[in-house]
Every structure is written in structure tokens, then in C-alpha cells.
C-alpha positions as CSV (number, residue, x, y, z in Angstrom):
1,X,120.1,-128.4,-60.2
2,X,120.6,-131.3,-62.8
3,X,119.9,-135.1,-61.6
4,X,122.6,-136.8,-61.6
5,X,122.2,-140.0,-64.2
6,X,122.7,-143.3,-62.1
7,X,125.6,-145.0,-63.0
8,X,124.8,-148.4,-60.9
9,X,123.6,-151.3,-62.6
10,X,120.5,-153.4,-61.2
11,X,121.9,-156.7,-61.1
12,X,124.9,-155.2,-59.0
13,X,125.4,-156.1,-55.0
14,X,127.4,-154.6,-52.3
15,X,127.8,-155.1,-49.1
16,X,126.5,-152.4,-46.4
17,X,129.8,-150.8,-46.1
18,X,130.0,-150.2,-49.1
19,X,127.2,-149.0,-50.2
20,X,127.9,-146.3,-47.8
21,X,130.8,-145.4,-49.2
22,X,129.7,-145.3,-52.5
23,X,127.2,-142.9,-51.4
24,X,129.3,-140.7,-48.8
25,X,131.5,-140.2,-52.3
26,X,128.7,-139.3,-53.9
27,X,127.2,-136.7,-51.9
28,X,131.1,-135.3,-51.3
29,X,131.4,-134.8,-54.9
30,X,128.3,-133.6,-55.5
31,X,128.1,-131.0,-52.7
32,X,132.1,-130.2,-52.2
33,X,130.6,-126.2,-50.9
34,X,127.3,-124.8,-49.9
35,X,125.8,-122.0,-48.1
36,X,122.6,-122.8,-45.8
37,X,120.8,-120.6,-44.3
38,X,118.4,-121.7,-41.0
39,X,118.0,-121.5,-37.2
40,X,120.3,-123.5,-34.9
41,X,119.1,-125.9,-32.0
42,X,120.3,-128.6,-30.1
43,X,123.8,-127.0,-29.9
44,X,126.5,-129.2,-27.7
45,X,129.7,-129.3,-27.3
46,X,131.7,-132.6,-26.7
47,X,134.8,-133.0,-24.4
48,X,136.6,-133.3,-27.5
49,X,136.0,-129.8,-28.2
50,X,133.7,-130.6,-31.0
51,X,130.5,-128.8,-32.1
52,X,127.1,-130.7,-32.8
53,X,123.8,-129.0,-33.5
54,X,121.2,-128.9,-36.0
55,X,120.2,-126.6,-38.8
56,X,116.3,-126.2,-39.7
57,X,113.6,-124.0,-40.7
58,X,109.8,-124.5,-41.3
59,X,110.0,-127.9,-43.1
60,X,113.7,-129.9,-42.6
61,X,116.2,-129.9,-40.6
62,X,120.3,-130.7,-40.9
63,X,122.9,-132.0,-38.6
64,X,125.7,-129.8,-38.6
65,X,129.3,-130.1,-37.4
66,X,132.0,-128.0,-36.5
67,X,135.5,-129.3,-35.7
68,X,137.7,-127.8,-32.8
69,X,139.8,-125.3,-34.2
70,X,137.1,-123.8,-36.7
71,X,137.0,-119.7,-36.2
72,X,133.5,-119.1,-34.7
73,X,133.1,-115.5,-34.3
74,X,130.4,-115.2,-32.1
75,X,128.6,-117.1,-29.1
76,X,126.2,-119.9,-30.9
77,X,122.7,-120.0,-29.2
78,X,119.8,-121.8,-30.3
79,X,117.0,-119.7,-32.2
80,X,120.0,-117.8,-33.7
81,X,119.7,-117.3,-37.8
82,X,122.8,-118.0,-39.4
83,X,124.2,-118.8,-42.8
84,X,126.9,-121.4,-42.6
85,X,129.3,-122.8,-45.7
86,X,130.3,-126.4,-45.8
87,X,130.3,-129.5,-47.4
88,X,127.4,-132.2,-47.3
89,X,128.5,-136.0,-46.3
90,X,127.3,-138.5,-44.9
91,X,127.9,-140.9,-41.4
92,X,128.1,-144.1,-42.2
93,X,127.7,-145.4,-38.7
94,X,124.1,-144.0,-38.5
95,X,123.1,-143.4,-42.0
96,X,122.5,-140.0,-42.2
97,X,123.8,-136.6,-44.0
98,X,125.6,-133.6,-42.4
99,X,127.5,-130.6,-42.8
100,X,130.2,-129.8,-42.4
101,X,131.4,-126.4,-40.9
102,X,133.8,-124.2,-42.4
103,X,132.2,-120.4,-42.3
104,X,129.7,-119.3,-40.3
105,X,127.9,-116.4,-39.8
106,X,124.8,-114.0,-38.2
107,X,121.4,-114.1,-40.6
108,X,118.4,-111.7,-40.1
109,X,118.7,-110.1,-36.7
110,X,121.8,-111.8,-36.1
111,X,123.3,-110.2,-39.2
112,X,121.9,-106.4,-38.3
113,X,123.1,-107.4,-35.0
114,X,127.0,-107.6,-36.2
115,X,126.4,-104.9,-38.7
116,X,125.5,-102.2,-36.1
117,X,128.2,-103.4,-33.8
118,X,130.5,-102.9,-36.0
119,X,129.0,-99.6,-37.3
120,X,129.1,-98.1,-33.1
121,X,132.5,-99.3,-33.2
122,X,133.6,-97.0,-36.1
123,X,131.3,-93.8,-34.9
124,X,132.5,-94.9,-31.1
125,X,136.1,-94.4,-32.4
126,X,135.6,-91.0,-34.5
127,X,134.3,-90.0,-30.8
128,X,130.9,-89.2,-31.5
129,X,129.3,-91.0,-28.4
130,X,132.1,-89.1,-25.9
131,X,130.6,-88.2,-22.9
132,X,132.4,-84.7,-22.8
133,X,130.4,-83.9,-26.2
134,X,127.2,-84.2,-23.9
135,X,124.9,-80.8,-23.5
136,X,122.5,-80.4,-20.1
137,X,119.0,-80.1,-21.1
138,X,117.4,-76.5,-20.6
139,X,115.6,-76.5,-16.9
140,X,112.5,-75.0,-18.4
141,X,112.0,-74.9,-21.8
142,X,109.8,-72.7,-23.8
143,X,109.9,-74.0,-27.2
144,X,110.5,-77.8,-27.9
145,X,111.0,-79.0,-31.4
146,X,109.9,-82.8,-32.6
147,X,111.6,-85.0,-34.5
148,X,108.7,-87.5,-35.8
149,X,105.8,-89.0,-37.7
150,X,102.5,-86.4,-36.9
151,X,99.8,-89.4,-37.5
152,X,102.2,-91.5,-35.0
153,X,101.2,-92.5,-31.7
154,X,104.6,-91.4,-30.4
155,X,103.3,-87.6,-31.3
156,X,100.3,-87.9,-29.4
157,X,101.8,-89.5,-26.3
158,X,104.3,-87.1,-26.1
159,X,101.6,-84.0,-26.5
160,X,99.1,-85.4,-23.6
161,X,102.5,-86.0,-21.8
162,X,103.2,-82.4,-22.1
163,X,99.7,-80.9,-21.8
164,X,99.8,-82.3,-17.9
165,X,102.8,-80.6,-17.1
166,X,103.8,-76.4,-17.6
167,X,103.4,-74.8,-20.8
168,X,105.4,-75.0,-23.6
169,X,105.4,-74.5,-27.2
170,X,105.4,-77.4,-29.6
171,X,107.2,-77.2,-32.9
172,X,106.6,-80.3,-35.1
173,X,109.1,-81.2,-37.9
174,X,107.1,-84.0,-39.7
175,X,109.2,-87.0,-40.7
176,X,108.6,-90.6,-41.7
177,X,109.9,-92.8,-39.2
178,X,110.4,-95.9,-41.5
179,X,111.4,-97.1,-44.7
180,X,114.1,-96.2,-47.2
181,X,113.5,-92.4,-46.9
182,X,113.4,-92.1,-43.0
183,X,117.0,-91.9,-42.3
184,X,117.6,-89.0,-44.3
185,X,113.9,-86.6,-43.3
186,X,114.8,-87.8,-39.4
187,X,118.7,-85.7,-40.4
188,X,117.0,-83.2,-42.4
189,X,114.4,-82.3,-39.2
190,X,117.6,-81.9,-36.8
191,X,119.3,-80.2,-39.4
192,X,116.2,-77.7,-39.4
193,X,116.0,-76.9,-36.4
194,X,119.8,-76.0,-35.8
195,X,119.9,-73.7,-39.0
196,X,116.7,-72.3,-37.5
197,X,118.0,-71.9,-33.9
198,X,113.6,-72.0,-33.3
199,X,113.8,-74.3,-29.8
200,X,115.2,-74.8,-27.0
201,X,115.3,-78.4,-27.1
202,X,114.9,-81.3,-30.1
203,X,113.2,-84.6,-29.2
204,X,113.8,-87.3,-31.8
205,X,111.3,-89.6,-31.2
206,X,109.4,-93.1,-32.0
207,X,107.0,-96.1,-31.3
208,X,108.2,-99.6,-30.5
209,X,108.9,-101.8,-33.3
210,X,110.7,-104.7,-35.1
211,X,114.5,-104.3,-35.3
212,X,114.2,-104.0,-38.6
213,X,111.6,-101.0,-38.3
214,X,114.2,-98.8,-36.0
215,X,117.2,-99.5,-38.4
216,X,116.7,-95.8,-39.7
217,X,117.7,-94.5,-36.4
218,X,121.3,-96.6,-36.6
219,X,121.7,-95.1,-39.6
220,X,125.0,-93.1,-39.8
221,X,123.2,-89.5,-41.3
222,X,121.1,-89.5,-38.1
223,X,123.8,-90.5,-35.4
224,X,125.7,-87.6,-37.4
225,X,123.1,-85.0,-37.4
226,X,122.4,-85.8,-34.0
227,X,126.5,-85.9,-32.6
228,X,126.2,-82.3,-34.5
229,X,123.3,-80.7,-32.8
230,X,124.0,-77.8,-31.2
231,X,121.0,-77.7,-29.3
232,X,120.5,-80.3,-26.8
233,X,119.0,-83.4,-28.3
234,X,116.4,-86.2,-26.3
235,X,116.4,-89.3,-28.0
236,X,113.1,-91.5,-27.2
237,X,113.3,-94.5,-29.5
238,X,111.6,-97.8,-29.3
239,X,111.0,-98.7,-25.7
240,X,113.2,-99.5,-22.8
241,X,115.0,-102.9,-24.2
242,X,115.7,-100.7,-27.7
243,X,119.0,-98.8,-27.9
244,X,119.8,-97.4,-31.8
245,X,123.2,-96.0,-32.9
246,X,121.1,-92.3,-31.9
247,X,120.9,-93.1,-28.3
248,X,124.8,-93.2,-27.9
249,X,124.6,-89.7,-29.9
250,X,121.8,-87.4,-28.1
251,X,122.5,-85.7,-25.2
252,X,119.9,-87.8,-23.2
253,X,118.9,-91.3,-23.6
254,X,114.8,-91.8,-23.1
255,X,113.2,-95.2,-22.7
256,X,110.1,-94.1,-24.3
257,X,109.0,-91.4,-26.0
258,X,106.8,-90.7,-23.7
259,X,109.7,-90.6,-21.4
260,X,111.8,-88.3,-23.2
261,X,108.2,-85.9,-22.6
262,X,108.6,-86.5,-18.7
263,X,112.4,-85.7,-19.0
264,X,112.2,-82.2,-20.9
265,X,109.3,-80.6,-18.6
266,X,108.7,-81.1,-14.9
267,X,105.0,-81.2,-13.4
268,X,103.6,-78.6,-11.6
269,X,103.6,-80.9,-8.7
270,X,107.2,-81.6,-8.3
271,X,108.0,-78.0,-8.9
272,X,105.6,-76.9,-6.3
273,X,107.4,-79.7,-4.0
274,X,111.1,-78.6,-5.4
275,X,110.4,-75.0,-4.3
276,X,108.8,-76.1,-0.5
277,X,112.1,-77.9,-0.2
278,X,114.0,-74.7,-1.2
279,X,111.3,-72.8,0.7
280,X,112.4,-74.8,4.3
281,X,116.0,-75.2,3.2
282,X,116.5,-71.4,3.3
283,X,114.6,-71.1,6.1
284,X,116.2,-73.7,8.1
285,X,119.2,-71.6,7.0
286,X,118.2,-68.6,8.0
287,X,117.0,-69.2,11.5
288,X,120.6,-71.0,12.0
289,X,122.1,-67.5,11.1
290,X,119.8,-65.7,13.2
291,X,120.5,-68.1,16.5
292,X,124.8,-67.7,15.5
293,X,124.4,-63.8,15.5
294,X,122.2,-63.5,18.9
295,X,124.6,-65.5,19.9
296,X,127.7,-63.3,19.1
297,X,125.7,-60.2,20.1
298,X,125.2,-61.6,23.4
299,X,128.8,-62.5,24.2
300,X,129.8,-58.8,23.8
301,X,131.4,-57.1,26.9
302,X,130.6,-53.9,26.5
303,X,132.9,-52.4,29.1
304,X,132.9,-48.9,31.0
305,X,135.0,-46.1,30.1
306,X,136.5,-45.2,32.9
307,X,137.2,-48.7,33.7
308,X,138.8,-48.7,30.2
309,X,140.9,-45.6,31.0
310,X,142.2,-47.2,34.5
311,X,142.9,-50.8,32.4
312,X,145.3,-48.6,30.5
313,X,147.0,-46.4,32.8
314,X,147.7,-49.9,34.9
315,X,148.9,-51.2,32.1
316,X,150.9,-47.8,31.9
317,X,152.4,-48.0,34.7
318,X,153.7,-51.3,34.5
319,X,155.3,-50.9,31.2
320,X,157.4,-48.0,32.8
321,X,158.2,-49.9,35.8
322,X,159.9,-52.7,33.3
323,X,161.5,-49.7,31.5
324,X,162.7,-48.8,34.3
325,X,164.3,-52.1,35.1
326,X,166.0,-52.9,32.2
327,X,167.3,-48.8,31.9
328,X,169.0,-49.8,35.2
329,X,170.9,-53.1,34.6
330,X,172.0,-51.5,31.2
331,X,173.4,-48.4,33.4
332,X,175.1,-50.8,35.6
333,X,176.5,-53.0,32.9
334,X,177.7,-49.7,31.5
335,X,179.5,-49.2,34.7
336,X,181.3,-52.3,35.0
337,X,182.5,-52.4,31.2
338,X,184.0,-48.4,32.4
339,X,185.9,-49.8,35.6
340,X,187.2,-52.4,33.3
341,X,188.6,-49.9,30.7
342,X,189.8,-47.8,34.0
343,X,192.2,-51.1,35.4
344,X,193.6,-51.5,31.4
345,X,196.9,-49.8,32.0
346,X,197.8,-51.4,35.7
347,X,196.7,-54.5,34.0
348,X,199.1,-54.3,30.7
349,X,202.0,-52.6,32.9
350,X,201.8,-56.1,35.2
351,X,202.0,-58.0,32.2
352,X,205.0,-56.2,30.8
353,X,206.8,-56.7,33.9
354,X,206.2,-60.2,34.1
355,X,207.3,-60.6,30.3
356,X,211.0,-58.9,30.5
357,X,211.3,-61.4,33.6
358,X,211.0,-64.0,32.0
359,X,213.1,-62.8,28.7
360,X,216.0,-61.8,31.2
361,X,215.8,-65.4,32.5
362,X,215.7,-66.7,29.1
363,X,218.6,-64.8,28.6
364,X,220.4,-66.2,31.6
365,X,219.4,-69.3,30.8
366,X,221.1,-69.1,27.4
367,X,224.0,-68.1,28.4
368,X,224.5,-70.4,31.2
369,X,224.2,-73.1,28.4
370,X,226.4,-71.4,25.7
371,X,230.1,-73.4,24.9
372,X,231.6,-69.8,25.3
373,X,231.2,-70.4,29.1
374,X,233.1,-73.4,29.0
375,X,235.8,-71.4,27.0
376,X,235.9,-69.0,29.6
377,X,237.0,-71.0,31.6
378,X,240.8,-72.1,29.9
379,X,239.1,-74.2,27.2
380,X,239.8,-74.1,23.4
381,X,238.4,-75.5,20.3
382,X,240.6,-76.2,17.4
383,X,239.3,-76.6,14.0
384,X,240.6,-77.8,10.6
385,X,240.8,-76.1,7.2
386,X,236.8,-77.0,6.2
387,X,236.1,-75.3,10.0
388,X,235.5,-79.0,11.9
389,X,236.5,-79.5,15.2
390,X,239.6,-81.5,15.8
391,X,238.4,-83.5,18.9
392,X,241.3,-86.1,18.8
393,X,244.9,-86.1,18.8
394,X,244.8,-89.1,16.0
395,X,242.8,-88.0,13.6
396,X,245.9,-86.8,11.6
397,X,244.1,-83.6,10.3
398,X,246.0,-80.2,10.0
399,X,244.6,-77.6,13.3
400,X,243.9,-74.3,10.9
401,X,242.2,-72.2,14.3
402,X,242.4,-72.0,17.7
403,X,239.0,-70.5,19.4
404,X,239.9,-68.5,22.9
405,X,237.1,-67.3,25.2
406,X,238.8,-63.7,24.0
407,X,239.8,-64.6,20.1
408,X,240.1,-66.8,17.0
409,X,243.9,-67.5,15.9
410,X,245.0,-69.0,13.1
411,X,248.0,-71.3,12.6
């Protein structure tokens, strides 16, 4: 960067506030944007809602700003490495330089930090880390392939780990575990040994290390290869505060890799205690089964014959008695619906009789109430043309019929 030629004479005064001034413009123009890259510290965070903190590494250090209302896209801690992009001026009030803040973001770890969260993200939603995608490990193994460097110490724990415990088989699939070409030979080895179909079980595994140093197991190739694997997969990366993009992948999460040894092979000694369990389980089970069936046996009656014939013929005897019974009261129902039947006739004959009285009372009754009773005796009725009775002498309507007890004349 060029030095800026001073454009200030020497015989020239100003006062204090404006000397500040003059160099707060300045800086401002000299510096309207730049990128800084350092650790944070002394982070607070006024009422106001305003940011202060400071930006250094090895031999300076920066006070930094950022206003309420600037997008921070992540929790700020101190130690944390981050780049930030500003603009350099100055505080009058205390005569010193700032930043600042209008970008800022994650630097080193920080920055592989964001990167593989937002690589997990993408794989999480292309659902390579789904639990139903998960195989069970064999229970006992004969052949177990390995996924790692053969000079490492993660080998040779994981082969003393094995040699104390059953058996097996150990296929090695020799593969540099960091460095530009690691991602791809740790793929390849996984690849291998699911073309091959040679092992019962894969363990990927490595030492503890940087962050840096495990990046080849984040790398989307492996987490791939691994999501693929059709035979169940251990991963047994790093140590127990590690978790690469592989983890979320394998079948089985290991702390260690010695761990991921411990997981795929019991001891003799907890298979010798898991089949003593069994052992007193089914025992346990069978003596219960044995007590519930001398039980059963014992509660038999097993009853005489003859006392089994005379049982029956009592009960016999009084199933006849009750046929008996009800053949009886049927019989006598029967009876009493016949004697019914046999009255029928004297019964409908009664009513008969008492019907044509009371029609030839009707009758009488009828005729005791009929007008022709009252012309009987001398009455008449006379009616007009239209056949109306003419009941008055001054209704001055023409009699057309006279109406005798005997006979109808006409006039």
C-alpha cells in the first residue's frame, strides 16, 4: 500500500477537535472497506444493543463495533477466528481507531465448523443419516474387514483389542487416513469390500487428531460410500468429543477405535456370563413348568366306574322324570284347547240369538219412530210441485200431493 503524501503544512494550527476530524476523514477515506481476519475477545454487549469487542492476533489488536441491527449469523464467543469486513475510523472522544462491522464471518475452525454444518444439512436432507437405513451388527462375526492406515496406531489397538476377545479373521484394506488423497482410498476400501462381499462386518477407523486432520472423513465420497454399504459399517473416528459427517452414516457410532473393536466382538467372559444367565433363565423356567404340571396332575379326580355309571343313570332318571312333566301339562293343555273347540257351536248359536234380538228391537224401534206412524193415525202431508212440504196455510204455494198412511194422490 502507497503512503499517502501529507498534504498539511508545518506552520499550520488546529485546534484538538479538529485535528480529529481531520484525521477521522482521513482514515474513512483511506480505509472505506477491509477484510480482517483475527481472534475475538472482550465481547459485550451494551443495553443499547450494541456490540463491543476486540480483534487481535500474535502482535496487535483492534476495537471492533457492530451496531444493533447488523446480521450476525452465529453466537460470537471469545477465542473464535473470524474474518470481518468494515471500515476503519476513528473515536474522537478517546483517540483511537476502530472498525466498523458490516460482514462477519467463521475463520479456521470456525469456518470448517459452518462448512460441515451446512454440508450434514444437505446429506441429512437426501436422508442419508435416517435411522430406518441403519443395519444390526452380526452377533458373531467371522471375518471383519478394516478401513485404515496399517502403520497407524488405530490398526494396532484395534488388533490387541480383538486378540483378547473370540477369534476372528482380520481383513485389512490399507488406506491413508489424511491428506488430499484420503477421502477417496477410505471410499475405495468400502467400496471393496461390498463388491467383494469378503466380511461380515467393515470398521472404518482412526487416531485422534486436529479438526483439520479428520476432515477426510466429512468428506461427502466417504459419508456416500458409507450410507451405501451394504454390509454393516462401525465407524471409530477420532475419540469420544469427535463426530465426522461418517458417524451420522455407519450403522454404529464408536468413540474410539478401539471402541468400535469392543463393539464388533464380545469377550469370552461376558459370553460365558450371557450363557449362565440363559443357563438359570431356562432353568428357573423350567422348574416353574414342572411345579404348574404336578400341580395339574395332582388335582385330577380320577373317579370309579361304577360310580360313573350310577352318576349317569341318576342323571337318567331325572331327565325322564322332567319329560315326563312337561309331556303331561302339554297333554292337559291339549285337553282344554279340545273342550274349547267342543262348546264352539252352543257358544256361536247364543250369540246368534242374542243378535236377531237386538235387530228385531232395532227394527221396532224404527218403526216406532217412523212419520208413517203418525200418518196412520189420520195425518197427511201435503207437498208442492218441487216435492216440499206445505206446512202452512199462508205460504201461498200450490198443494201438488197429498200423502195418506195408505197412498200418494195428486191434485
Amino acid at each position: 500500500m502507497e503512503k499517502p503524501q501529507p498534504f498539511i503544512q508545518p506552520d499550520m494550527i488546529f485546534s484538538v477537535s479538529d485535528a480529529s476530524a481531520l484525521l477521522k476523514n482521513v482514515v474513512e477515506t483511506a480505509f472505506p472497506r477491509l477484510r480482517v481476519r483475527g481472534e475475538l475477545s472482550q465481547i459485550t454487549r451494551a443495553t443499547s444493543g450494541h456490540m463491543y469487542m476486540t480483534i487481535k492476533d500474535a502482535g496487535a489488536a483492534i476495537s471492533v463495533i457492530i451496531w444493533r441491527g447488523t446480521p450476525v449469523p452465529f453466537k460470537l464467543e471469545d477465542g473464535m477466528e473470524v474474518i470481518i469486513t468494515g471500515r476503519f475510523t476513528t473515536y474522537p472522544a478517546r483517540s483511537n481507531y476502530q472498525i466498523i462491522v458490516n460482514e462477519i464471518e467463521m475463520a479456521g475452525v470456525g469456518a470448517i465448523l459452518k462448512m460441515l454444518e451446512e454440508r450434514k444439512r444437505k446429506l441429512a436432507a437426501e436422508g442419508l443419516f435416517d435411522s430406518a437405513r441403519k443395519k444390526p451388527l452380526p452377533r458373531f462375526p467371522q471375518r471383519i474387514g478394516i478401513v485404515t492406515s496399517p502403520t497407524g496406531a488405530a490398526f494396532q489397538d484395534i488388533q490387541n483389542r480383538l486378540r483378547e476377545r473370540l477369534p476372528v479373521q482380520i481383513v485389512l484394506y490399507p488406506a491413508t487416513v489424511q491428506g488430499t488423497t484420503a477421502a477417496a482410498e477410505v471410499a475405495a476400501g468400502i467400496e471393496y469390500f461390498n463388491r467383494e462381499k469378503n466380511v461380515d462386518v467393515i470398521i472404518v477407523a482412526r487416531g485422534g487428531g486436529a479438526l483439520e486432520d479428520l476432515l477426510p472423513f466429512s468428506e461427502e465420497i466417504v459419508v456416500r460410500a458409507a450410507a451405501a454399504s451394504e454390509i454393516p459399517l462401525i465407524s471409530g473416528v477420532g475419540h469420544e468429543p469427535d463426530w465426522m459427517l461418517i458417524d451420522y452414516a455407519a450403522d454404529v457410532r464408536a468413540p474410539t477405535p478401539t471402541g468400535a473393536a469392543e463393539m464388533v466382538v464380545p469377550t469370552k467372559l461376558s459370553l460365558i456370563q450371557e450363557m449362565d444367565n440363559l443357563w438359570h433363565r431356562l432353568s428357573n423356567n423350567f422348574t416353574t413348568r414342572l411345579v404348574n404340571a404336578k400341580s395339574r396332575v395332582e388335582s385330577i379326580n380320577i373317579k370309579n366306574p361304577k360310580q360313573f355309571v350310577m352318576e349317569q343313570t341318576q342323571r337318567l332318571d331325572d331327565l325322564t322324570r322332567t319329560m315326563n312333566i312337561l309331556m303331561e301339562n302339554k297333554i292337559q293343555s291339549a285337553r282344554q284347547k279340545i273342550s274349547m273347540i267342543a262348546t264352539f257351536p252352543n257358544i256361536l248359536q247364543n250369540k246368534m240369538l242374542v243378535l236377531a234380538q237386538s235387530v228385531a228391537h232395532l227394527g221396532q224401534m224404527l218403526n216406532s219412530l217412523s212419520y208413517k206412524s203418525v200418518l196412520a193415525r189420520g195425518y197427511a202431508i201435503v207437498r208442492d210441485k218441487d216435492n216440499a212440504i206445505i206446512s202452512r196455510a199462508d205460504s201461498n204455494l200450490t198443494p201438488a200431493t197429498i200423502e195418506f198412511a195408505d197412498g200418494v194422490i195428486k191434485i
